[in-house]
C-alpha positions in Angstrom: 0.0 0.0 0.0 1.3 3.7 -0.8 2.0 6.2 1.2 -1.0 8.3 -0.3 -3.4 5.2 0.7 -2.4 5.3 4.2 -2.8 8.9 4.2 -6.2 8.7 2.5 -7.6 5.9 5.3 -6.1 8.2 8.0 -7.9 10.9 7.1 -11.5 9.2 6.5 -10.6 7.6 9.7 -10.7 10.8 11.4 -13.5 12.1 9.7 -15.6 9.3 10.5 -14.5 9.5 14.1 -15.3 13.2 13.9 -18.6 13.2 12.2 -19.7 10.0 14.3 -19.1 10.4 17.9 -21.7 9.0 19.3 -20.7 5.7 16.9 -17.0 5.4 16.5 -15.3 4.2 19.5 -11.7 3.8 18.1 -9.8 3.4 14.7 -6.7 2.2 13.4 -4.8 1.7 10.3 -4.2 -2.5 10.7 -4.0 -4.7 7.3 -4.1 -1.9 4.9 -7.9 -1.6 5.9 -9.6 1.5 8.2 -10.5 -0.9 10.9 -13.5 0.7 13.2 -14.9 -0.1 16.6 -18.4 0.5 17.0 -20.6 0.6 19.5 -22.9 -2.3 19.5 -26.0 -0.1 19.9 -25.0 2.1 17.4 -23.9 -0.3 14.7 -27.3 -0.1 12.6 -27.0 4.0 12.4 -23.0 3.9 11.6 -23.4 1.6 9.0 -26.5 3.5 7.2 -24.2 6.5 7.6 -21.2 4.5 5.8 -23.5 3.9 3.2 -25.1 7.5 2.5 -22.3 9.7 2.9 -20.7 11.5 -0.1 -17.3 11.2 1.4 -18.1 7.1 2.1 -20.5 5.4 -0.7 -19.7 1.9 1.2 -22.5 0.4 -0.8 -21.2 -3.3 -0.7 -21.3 -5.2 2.2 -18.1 -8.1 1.6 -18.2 -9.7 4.6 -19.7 -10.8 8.2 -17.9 -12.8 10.5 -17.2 -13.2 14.2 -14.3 -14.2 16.0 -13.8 -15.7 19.9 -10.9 -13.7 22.1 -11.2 -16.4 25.0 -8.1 -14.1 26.9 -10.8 -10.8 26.9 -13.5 -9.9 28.8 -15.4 -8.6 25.7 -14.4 -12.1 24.1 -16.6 -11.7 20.7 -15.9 -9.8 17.7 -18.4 -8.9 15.5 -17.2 -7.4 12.1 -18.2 -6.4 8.9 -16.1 -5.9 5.6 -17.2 -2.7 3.2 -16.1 -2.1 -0.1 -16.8 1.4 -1.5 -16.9 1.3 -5.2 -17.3 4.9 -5.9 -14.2 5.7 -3.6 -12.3 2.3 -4.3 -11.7 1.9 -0.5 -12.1 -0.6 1.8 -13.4 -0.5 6.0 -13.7 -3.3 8.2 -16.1 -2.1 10.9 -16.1 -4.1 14.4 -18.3 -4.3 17.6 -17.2 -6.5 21.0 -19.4 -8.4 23.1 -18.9 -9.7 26.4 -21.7 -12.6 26.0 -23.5 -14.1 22.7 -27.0 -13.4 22.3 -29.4 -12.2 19.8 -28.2 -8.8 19.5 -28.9 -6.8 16.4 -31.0 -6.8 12.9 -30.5 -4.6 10.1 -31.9 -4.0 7.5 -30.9 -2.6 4.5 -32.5 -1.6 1.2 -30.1 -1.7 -2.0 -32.2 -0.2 -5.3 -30.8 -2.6 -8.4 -31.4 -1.9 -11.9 -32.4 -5.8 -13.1 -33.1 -6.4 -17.1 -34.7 -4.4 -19.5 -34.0 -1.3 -17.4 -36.8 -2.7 -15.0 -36.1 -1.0 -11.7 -36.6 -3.4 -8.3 -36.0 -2.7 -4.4 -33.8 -5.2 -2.8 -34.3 -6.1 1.0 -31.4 -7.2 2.4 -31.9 -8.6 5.9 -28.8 -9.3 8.0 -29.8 -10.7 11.7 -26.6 -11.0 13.6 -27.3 -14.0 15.4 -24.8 -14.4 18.0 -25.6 -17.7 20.4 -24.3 -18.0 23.7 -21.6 -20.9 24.1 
């Protein structure tokens, strides 16, 4: 990654942080990704924001997964993988949990264009369904 990358994530990495207080509890630079922590209750409204912004336009969702840090108190990871198209950057966007449970649904509506310039609304549900162990 260039030195001009870097720079670019630092800087939407402050902006985010800046515009998004109530959201953003920490950022770093790790990977060659803007990696976010979120605050669980929060999550739905950052990543709306992610995906409305003009500075942002993180319109694809890559990935979900979760990961087990047995040595924390806030074992579980939640985290989600955005690709912006329109910016070409990537964010991976994180919340911590100290226990599984059902803990979030979003809901997110994605307009497509699909054949003969016929225009549909696309519901993407996401529950994160996180079972206690």
């Amino acid at each position: 990654m260039t030195q001009s990358n870097v720079s670019a994530l630092k800087e939407l990495g402050a902006q985010l942080a800046d515009k998004r207080k109530d959201c953003v509890l920490s950022w770093e630079i790790a990977f060659d990704e803007l990696t976010i922590c979120v605050a669980p209750s929060n999550l739905h409204n950052f990543v709306s924001f992610l995906k409305t912004d003009a500075n942002c336009q993180f319109s694809s969702l890559v990935d979900i997964t979760a990961v087990d840090y047995p040595e924390r108190s806030d074992r579980f990871d939640v985290v989600y993988h955005f690709l912006s198209m329109y910016q070409n950057k990537r964010v991976r966007c994180g919340c911590q949990f100290a226990k599984m449970k059902c803990y979030h649904r979003s809901v997110i509506f994605i307009p497509q264009r699909i054949g003969l310039n016929a225009k549909y609304l696309i519901c993407l549900v996401f529950y994160l369904l996180v079972i206690l162990i």
